[in-house]
MIVEX-990853 format. One record per residue (C-alpha): residue number from 1; z, x, y. Coordinates in pm, 1 decimal. Last residue first. Layout:
residues N
REC|NUM|Z|X|Y
...
end
This chain:
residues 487
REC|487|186.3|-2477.5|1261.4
REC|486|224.6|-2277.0|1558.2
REC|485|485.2|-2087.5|1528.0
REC|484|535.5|-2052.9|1099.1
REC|483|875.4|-2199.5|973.1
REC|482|1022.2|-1996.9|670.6
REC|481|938.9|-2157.3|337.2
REC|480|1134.6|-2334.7|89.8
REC|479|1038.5|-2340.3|-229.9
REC|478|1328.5|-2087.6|-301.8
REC|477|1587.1|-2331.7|-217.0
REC|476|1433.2|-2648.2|-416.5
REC|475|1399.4|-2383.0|-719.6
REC|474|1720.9|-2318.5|-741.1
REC|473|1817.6|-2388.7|-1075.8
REC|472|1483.7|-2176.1|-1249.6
REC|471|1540.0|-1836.2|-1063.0
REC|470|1889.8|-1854.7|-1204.6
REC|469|1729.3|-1781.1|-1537.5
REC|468|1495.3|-1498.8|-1408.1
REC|467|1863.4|-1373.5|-1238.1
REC|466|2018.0|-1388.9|-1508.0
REC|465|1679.8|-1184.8|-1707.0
REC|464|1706.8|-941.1|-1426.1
REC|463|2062.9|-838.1|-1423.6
REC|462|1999.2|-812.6|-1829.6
REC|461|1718.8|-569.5|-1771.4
REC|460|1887.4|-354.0|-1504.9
REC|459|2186.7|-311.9|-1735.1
REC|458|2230.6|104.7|-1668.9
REC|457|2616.7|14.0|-1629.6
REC|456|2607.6|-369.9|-1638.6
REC|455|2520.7|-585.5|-1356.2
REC|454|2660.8|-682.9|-1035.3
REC|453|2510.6|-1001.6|-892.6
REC|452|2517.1|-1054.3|-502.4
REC|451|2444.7|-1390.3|-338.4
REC|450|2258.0|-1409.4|-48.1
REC|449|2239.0|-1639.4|223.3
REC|448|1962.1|-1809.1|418.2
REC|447|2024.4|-1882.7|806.6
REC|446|1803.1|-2213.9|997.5
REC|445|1919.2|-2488.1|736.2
REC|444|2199.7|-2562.4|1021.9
REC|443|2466.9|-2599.1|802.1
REC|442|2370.5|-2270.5|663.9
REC|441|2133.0|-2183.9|414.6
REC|440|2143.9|-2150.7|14.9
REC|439|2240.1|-1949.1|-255.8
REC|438|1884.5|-1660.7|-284.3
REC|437|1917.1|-1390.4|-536.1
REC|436|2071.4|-1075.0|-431.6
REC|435|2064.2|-814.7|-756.1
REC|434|2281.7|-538.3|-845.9
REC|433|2278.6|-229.6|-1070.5
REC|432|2584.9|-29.5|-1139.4
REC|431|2551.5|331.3|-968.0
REC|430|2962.9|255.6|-908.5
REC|429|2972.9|358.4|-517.6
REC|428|2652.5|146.2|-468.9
REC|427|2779.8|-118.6|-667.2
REC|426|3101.1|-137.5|-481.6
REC|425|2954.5|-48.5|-139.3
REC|424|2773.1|-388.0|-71.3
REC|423|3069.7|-613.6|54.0
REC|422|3161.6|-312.5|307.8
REC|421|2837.1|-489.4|533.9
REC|420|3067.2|-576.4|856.3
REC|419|3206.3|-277.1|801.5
REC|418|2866.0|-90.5|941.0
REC|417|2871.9|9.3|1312.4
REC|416|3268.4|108.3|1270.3
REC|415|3616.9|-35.6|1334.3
REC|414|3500.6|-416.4|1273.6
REC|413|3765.9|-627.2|1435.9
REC|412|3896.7|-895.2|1259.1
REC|411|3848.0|-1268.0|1509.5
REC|410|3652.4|-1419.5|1210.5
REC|409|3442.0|-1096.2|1224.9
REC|408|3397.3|-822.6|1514.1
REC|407|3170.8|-596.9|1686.7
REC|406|2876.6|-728.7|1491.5
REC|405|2603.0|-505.6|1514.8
REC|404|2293.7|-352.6|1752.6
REC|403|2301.1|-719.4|1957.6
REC|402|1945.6|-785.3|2098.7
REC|401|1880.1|-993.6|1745.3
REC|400|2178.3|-1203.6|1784.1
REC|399|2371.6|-1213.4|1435.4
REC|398|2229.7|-1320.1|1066.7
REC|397|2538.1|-1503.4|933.4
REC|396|2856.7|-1223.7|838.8
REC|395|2956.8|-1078.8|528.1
REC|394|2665.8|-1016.9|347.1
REC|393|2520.5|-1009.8|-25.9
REC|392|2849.9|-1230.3|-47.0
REC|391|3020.5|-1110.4|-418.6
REC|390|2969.2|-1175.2|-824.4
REC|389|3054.0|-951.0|-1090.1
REC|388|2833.2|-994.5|-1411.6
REC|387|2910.8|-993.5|-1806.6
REC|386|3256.4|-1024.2|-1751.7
REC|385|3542.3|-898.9|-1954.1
REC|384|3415.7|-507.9|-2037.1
REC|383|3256.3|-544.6|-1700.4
REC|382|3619.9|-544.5|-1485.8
REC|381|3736.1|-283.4|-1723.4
REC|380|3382.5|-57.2|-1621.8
REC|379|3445.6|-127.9|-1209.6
REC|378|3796.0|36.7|-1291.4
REC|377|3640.0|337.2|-1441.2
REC|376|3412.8|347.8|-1158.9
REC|375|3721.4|359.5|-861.6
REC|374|3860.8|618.7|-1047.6
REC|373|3588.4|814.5|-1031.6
REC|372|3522.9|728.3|-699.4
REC|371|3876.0|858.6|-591.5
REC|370|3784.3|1139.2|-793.0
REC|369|3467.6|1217.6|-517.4
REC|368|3664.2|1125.7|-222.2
REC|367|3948.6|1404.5|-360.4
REC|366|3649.1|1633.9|-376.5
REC|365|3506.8|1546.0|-49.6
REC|364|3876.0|1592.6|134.7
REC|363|3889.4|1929.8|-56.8
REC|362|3530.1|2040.3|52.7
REC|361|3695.1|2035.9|424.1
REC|360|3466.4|1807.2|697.2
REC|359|3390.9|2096.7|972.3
REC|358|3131.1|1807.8|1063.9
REC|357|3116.0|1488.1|891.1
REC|356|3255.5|1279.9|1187.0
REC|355|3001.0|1407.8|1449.7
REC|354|2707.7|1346.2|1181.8
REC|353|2817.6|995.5|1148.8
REC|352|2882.0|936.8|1470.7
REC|351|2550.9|1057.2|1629.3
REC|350|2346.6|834.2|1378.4
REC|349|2518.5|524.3|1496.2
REC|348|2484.0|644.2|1916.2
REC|347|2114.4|630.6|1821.2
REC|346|1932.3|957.8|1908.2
REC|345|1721.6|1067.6|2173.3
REC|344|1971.8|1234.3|2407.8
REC|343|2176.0|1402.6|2146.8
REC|342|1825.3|1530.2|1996.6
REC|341|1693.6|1611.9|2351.6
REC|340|1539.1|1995.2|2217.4
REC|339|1574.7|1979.7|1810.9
REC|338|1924.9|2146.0|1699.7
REC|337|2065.6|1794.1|1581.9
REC|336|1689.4|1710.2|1357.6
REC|335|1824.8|1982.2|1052.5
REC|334|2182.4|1794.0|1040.9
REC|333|2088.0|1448.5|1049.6
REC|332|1969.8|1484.3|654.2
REC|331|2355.2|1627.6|591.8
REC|330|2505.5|1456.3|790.9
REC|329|2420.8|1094.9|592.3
REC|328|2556.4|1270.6|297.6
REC|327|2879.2|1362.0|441.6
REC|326|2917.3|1048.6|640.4
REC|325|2844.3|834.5|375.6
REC|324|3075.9|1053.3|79.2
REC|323|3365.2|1024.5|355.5
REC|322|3326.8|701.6|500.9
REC|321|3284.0|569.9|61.3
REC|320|3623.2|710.1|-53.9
REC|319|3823.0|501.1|260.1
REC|318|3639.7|227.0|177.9
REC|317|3734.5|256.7|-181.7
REC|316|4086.5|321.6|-103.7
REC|315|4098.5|14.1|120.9
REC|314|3953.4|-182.8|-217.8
REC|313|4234.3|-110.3|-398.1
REC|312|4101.2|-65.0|-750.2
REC|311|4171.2|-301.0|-1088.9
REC|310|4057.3|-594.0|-931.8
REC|309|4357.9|-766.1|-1105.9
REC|308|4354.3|-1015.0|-795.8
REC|307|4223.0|-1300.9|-679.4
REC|306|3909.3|-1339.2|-897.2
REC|305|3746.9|-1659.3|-943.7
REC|304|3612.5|-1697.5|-1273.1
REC|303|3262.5|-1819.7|-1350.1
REC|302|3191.8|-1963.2|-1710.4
REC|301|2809.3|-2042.0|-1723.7
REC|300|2705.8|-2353.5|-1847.3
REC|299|2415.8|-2442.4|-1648.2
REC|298|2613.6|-2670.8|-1388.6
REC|297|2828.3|-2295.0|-1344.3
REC|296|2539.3|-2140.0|-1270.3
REC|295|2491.0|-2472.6|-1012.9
REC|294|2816.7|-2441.4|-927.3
REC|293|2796.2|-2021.2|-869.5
REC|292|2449.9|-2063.6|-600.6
REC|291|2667.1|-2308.5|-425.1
REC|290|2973.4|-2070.9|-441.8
REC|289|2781.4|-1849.7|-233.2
REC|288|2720.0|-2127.1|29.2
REC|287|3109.2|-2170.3|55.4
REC|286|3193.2|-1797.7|40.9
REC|285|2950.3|-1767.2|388.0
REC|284|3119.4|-2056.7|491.6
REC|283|3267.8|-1942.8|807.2
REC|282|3234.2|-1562.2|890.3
REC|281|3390.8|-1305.4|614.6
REC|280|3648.6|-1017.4|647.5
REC|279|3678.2|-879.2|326.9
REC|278|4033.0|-796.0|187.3
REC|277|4101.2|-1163.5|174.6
REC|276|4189.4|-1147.4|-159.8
REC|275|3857.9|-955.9|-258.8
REC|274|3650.3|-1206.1|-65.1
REC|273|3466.1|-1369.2|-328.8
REC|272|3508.9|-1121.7|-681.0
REC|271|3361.3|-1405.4|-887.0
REC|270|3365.1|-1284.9|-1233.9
REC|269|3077.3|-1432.1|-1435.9
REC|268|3105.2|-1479.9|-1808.3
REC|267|2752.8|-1600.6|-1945.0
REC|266|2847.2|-1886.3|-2182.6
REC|265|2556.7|-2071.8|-2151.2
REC|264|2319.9|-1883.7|-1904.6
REC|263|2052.9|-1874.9|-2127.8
REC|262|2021.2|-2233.9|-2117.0
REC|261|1822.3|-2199.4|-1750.2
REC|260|1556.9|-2058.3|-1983.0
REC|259|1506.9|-1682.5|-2074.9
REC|258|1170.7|-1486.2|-1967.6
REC|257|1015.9|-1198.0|-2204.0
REC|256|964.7|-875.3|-2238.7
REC|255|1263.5|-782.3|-1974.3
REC|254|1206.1|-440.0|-1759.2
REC|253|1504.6|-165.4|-1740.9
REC|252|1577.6|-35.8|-2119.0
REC|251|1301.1|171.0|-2128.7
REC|250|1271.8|303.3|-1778.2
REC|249|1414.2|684.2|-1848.8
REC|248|1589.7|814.6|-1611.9
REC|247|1627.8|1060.1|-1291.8
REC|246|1888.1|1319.8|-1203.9
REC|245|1651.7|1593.5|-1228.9
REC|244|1388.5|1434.9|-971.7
REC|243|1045.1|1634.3|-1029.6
REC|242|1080.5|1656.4|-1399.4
REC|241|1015.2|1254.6|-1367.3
REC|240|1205.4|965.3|-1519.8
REC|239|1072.2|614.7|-1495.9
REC|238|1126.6|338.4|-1235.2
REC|237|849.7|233.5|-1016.2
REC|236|585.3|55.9|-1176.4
REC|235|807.1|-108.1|-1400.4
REC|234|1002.0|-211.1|-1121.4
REC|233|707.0|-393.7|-909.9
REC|232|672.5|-596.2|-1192.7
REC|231|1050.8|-704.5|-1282.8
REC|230|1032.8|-775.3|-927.5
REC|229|736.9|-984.1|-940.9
REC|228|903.2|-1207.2|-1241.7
REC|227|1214.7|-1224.4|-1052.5
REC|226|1066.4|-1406.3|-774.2
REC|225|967.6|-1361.3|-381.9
REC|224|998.4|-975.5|-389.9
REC|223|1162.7|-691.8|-330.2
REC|222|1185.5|-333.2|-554.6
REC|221|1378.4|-15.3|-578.9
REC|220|1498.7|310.3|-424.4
REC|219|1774.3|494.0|-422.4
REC|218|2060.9|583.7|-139.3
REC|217|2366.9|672.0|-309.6
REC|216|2210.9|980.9|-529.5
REC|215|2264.4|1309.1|-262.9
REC|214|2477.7|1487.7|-420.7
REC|213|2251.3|1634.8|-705.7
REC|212|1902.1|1655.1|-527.7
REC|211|1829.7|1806.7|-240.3
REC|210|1566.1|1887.1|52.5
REC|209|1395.6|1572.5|-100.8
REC|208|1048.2|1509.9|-201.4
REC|207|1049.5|1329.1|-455.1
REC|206|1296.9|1042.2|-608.9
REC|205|1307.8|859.2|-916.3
REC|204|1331.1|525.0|-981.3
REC|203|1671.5|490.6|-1236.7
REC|202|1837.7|774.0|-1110.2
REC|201|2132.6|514.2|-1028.5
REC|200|2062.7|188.2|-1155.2
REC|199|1825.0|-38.3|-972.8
REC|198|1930.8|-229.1|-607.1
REC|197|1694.8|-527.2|-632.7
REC|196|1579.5|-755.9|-383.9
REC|195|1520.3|-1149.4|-411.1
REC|194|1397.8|-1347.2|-100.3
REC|193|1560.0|-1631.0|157.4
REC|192|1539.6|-1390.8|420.5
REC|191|1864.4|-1287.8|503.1
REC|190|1972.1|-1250.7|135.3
REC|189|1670.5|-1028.8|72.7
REC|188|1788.6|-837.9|398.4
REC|187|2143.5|-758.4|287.9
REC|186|2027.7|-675.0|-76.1
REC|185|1732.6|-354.9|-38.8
REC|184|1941.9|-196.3|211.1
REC|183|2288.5|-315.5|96.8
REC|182|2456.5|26.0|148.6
REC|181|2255.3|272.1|1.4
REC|180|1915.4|87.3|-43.4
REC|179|1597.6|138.3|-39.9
REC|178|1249.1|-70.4|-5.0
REC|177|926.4|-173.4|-228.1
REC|176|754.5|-496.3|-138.3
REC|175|582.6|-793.5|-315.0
REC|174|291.0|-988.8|-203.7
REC|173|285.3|-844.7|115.9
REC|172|209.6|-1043.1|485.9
REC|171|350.1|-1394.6|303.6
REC|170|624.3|-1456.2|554.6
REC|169|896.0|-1431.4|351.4
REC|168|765.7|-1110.9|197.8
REC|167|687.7|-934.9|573.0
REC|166|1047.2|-1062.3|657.3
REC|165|1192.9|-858.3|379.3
REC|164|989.8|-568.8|416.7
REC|163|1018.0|-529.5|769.0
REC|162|1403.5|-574.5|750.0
REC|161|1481.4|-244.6|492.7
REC|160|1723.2|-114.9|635.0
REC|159|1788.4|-390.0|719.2
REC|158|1881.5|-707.7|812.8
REC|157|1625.9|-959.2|952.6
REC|156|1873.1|-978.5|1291.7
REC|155|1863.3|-1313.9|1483.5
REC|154|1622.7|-1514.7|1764.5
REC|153|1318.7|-1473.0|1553.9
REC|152|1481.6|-1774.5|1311.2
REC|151|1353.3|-1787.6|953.8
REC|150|1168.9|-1460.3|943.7
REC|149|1407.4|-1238.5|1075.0
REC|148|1321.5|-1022.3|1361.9
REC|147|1219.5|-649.6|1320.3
REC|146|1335.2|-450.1|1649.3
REC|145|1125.0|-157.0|1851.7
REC|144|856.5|46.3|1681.9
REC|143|995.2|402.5|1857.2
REC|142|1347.9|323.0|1967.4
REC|141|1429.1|174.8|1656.6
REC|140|1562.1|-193.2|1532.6
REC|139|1634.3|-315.5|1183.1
REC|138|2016.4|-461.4|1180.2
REC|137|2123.4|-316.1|871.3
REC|136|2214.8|37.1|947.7
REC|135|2122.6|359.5|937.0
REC|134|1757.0|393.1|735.5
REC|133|1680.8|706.7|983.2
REC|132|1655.3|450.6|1301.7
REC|131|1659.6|93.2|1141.0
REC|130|1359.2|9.9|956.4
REC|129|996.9|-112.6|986.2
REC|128|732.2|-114.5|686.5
REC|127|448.9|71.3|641.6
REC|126|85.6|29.3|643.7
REC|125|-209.9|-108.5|429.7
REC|124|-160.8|89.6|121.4
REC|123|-385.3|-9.4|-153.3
REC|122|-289.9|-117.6|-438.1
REC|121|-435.5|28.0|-778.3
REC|120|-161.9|108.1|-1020.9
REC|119|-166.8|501.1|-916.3
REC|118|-132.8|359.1|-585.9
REC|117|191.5|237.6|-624.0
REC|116|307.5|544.7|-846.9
REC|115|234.7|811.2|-615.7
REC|114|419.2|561.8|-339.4
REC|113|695.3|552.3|-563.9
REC|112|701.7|923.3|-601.9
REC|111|646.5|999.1|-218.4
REC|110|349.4|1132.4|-131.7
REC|109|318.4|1481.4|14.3
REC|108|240.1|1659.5|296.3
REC|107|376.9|1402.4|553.4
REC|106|264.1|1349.6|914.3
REC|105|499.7|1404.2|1181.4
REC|104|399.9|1245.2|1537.0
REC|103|723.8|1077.6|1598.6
REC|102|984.2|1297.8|1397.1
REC|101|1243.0|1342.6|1731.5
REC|100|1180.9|946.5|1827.7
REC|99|1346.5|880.5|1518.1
REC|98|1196.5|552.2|1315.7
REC|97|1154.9|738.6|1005.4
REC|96|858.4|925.3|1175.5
REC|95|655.9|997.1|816.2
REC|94|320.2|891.3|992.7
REC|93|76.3|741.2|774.8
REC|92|-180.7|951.1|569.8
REC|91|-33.3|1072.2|287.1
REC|90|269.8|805.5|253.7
REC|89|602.0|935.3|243.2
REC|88|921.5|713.7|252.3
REC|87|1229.6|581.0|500.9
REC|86|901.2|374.2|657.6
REC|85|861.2|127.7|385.0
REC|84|546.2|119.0|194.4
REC|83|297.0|-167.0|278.3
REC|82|96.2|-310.2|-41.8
REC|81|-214.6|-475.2|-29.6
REC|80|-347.2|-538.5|-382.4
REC|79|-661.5|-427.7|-454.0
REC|78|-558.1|-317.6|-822.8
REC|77|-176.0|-377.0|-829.7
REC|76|-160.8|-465.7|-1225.2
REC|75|-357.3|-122.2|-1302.6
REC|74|-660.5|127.2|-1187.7
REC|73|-922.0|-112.8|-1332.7
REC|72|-1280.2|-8.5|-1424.2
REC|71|-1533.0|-240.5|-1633.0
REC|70|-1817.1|-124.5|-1393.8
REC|69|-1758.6|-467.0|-1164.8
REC|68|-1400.0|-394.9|-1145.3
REC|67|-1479.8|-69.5|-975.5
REC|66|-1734.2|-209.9|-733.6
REC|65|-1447.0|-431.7|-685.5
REC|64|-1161.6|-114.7|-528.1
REC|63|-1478.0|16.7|-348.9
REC|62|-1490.7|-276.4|-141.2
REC|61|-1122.4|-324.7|-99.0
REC|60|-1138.0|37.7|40.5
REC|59|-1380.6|-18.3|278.1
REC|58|-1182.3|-350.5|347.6
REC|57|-894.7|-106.4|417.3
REC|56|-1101.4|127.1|672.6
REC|55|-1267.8|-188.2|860.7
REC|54|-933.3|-358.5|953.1
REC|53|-762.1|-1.0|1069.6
REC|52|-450.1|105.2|929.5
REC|51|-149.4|-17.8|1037.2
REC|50|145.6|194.7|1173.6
REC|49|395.4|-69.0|1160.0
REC|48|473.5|-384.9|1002.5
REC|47|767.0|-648.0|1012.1
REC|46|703.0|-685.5|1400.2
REC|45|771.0|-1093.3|1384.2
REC|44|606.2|-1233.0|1641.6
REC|43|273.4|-934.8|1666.5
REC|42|355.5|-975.3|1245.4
REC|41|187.6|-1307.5|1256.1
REC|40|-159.4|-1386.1|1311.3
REC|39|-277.5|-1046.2|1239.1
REC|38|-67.9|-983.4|934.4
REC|37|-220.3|-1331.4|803.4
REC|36|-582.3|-1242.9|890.2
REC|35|-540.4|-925.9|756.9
REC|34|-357.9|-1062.4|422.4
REC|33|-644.5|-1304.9|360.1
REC|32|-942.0|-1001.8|428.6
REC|31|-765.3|-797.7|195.9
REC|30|-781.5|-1110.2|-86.6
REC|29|-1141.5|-1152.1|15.6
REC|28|-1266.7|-767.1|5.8
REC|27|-1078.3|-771.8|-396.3
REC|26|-1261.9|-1032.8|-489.6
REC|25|-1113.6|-1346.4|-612.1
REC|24|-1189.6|-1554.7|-910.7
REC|23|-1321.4|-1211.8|-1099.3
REC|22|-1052.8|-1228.9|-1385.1
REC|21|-868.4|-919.6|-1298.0
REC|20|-843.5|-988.3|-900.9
REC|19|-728.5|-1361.2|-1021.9
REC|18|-470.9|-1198.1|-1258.9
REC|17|-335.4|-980.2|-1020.1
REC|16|-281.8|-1219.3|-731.6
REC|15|-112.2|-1438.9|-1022.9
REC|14|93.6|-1184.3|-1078.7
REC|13|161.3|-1110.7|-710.2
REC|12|238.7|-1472.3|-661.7
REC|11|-41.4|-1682.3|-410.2
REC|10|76.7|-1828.0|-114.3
REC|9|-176.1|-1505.8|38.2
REC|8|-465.2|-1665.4|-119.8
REC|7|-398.5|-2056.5|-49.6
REC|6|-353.8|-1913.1|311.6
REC|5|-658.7|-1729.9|284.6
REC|4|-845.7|-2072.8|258.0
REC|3|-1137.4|-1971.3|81.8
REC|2|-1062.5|-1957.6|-271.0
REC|1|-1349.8|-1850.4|-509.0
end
């Protein structure tokens, strides 16, 4: 048995697994590790929220290895701690989305991935913190207050989904689920020095919801500290259910088996960069990006720098994406605006977009909606030459924590709360998969930055497998860990 919970908590998720399953660690010590850890840093950090008590979750970690001792095991997360992020339904923890109008509200119903997270034995331990509503990706609420990044406390952890992230760098979860519908899942895994995955469109499924066949932009998926746990954590989620009718099959999704740093020999990589200077980008972001693409490169991949012959104007696409965000954000905003104080207690973010989306004419949706079309077809001729597009998970370095976004970019000025992130549309607005795998710090060594990988339509297991190989060059980055006060 280990007894240094930091040896315990350092551990991989797999290997967490396999130590549960072969009796080196009980399931009461590896809870007891993560309390300890939780306890001795999320109070700095404020990752997780709505905890449940010490004494209820070793309880459970007790009954969770009087199981294993009977021959009984729920699945690969059995005793596993395991947070679920606050945009999702967990029986038993409050569903307040960060709003100060839903504080209170408890949920009737587990979410599907939260169905399916227990169903595989974890044990839910909390939830993690996110931007008011999901909006953004700087996480900060009025109700649990502001997330700070694990490698510097002074800066932003990104969000939406910012608790998870940091609570992964810092070794509070083994591996984390999260959403994303613009960057969620990427722009904090970049910001963290972590790997999170945006999954095909319908790919994890998604229960309860008011409605189902508009609203597919924001999905769910998986974080974690290395592909292999990510692969993991996405086999657990992804899978079609009746409940979601847009959903999928997870066949293709999940890799068998692991390639080598040679598999990326002759992988065609187009490197979108800045879209001709379309995206406004802070100093060396591109340059710490095109790290992570040399040593691909190094491995015999053949990366081409795109300057044009995008195939889409990428003002159009912006212009395409305000209307289907603010629509579909409005639309879950709309049923908390007639609550009593709701213009008084929401975020000036989550005012705009509902104020913009109202009396918005179905004709200026449906000419957003073949704009995308368009804009998909194109994303296809850019695939049918490269096997994966290539852009900055962000656009800016992690920014002041006290500072709700950035106001402006390399002297461009951002004309609403979340330009700054426009990088991460494209494989939102395509349903393509995309991965942010870790490049490389600043010149500091303080800020880690992201590198976004587009896959193939419905390629989720290919995306993985080049990432699993990239995994393998940039290993010195990845070993890194984010300092701990105190130690």
């Amino acid at each position: 048995m280990q007894s240094n919970p930091d040896d315990i908590t350092g551990l991989t998720a797999q290997a967490l697994s396999s130590a549960i399953h072969d009796r080196k660690l009980s399931c009461r010590e590896v809870m007891q590790a993560y309390l300890t850890r939780i306890h001795r840093l999320n109070p700095g950090y404020n990752a997780l929220i709505h905890l449940a008590a010490d004494d209820d979750l070793l309880e459970q970690a007790n009954a969770r290895d009087a199981q294993l001792a009977r021959g009984e095991s729920m699945g690969w997360m059995h005793g596993i701690p395991h947070a679920i992020k606050n945009t999702a339904h967990v029986l038993g923890f409050p569903s307040d989305f960060g709003c100060p109008l839903l504080q209170g509200v408890m949920p009737q119903h587990d979410q599907i991935i939260a169905q399916r997270i227990k169903a595989a034995g974890a044990i839910i331990i909390g939830k993690t913190n996110i931007p008011e509503l999901g909006l953004g990706s700087h996480t900060f609420n009025k109700i649990h207050g502001t997330t700070l990044n694990a490698w510097d406390p002074s800066v932003s952890a990104g969000g939406s989904s910012g608790g998870a992230a940091v609570a992964l760098a810092h070794r509070m979860l083994p591996v984390a689920d999260g959403s994303d519908f613009m960057g969620s899942l990427r722009n904090p895994a970049g910001w963290n020095n972590v790997f999170g995955l945006r999954p095909s469109q319908g790919l994890v499924p998604r229960w309860p919801r008011v409605e189902f066949w508009l609203h597919q932009l924001a999905i769910e998926g998986p974080m974690a500290r290395n592909v292999g746990d990510l692969a993991q954590l996405l086999a657990t989620q992804a899978g079609a259910d009746m409940r979601d009718p847009m959903s999928l099959g997870s066949a293709y999704a999940v890799p068998t088996c692991w390639p080598e740093p040679s598999a990326l020999k002759g992988l065609r990589i187009g490197w979108l960069g800045s879209l001709n200077g379309h995206l406004a980008l802070e100093p060396d972001v591109l340059a710490v990006c095109e790290q992570g693409l040399e040593r691909m490169t190094a491995a015999g991949a053949l990366v081409e720098p795109l300057s044009s012959g995008f195939g889409f104007d990428p003002e159009a696409v912006w212009e395409a994406w305000l209307v289907w965000r603010r629509a579909l954000t409005a639309a879950n905003v709309r049923g908390l605006i007639k609550l009593p104080r709701a213009r008084e207690l929401l975020e000036a973010k989550t005012l705009w977009e509902y104020d913009q989306a109202e009396g918005l004419p179905n004709t200026v949706f449906e000419t957003a909606s073949e704009a995308r079309s368009v804009f998909y077809y194109a994303m296809l001729g850019l695939l049918s030459r490269f096997a994966v597009l290539a852009l900055p998970v962000a656009q800016v370095w992690p920014f002041p924590a006290e500072q709700p976004w950035p106001t402006t970019i390399a002297g461009r000025t951002m004309d609403t709360y979340h330009r700054w992130m426009e990088c991460t549309i494209y494989a939102t607005m395509a349903g393509l998969p995309a991965i942010s795998v870790p490049a490389g710090f600043d010149v500091t060594g303080r800020w880690p930055m992201g590198l976004q990988l587009i896959g193939q339509p419905r390629g989720d297991g290919a995306l993985l497998e080049v990432a699993a190989a990239y995994e393998v060059i940039v290993m010195d980055i990845l070993n890194r860990r984010p300092p701990v006060p105190g130690m």
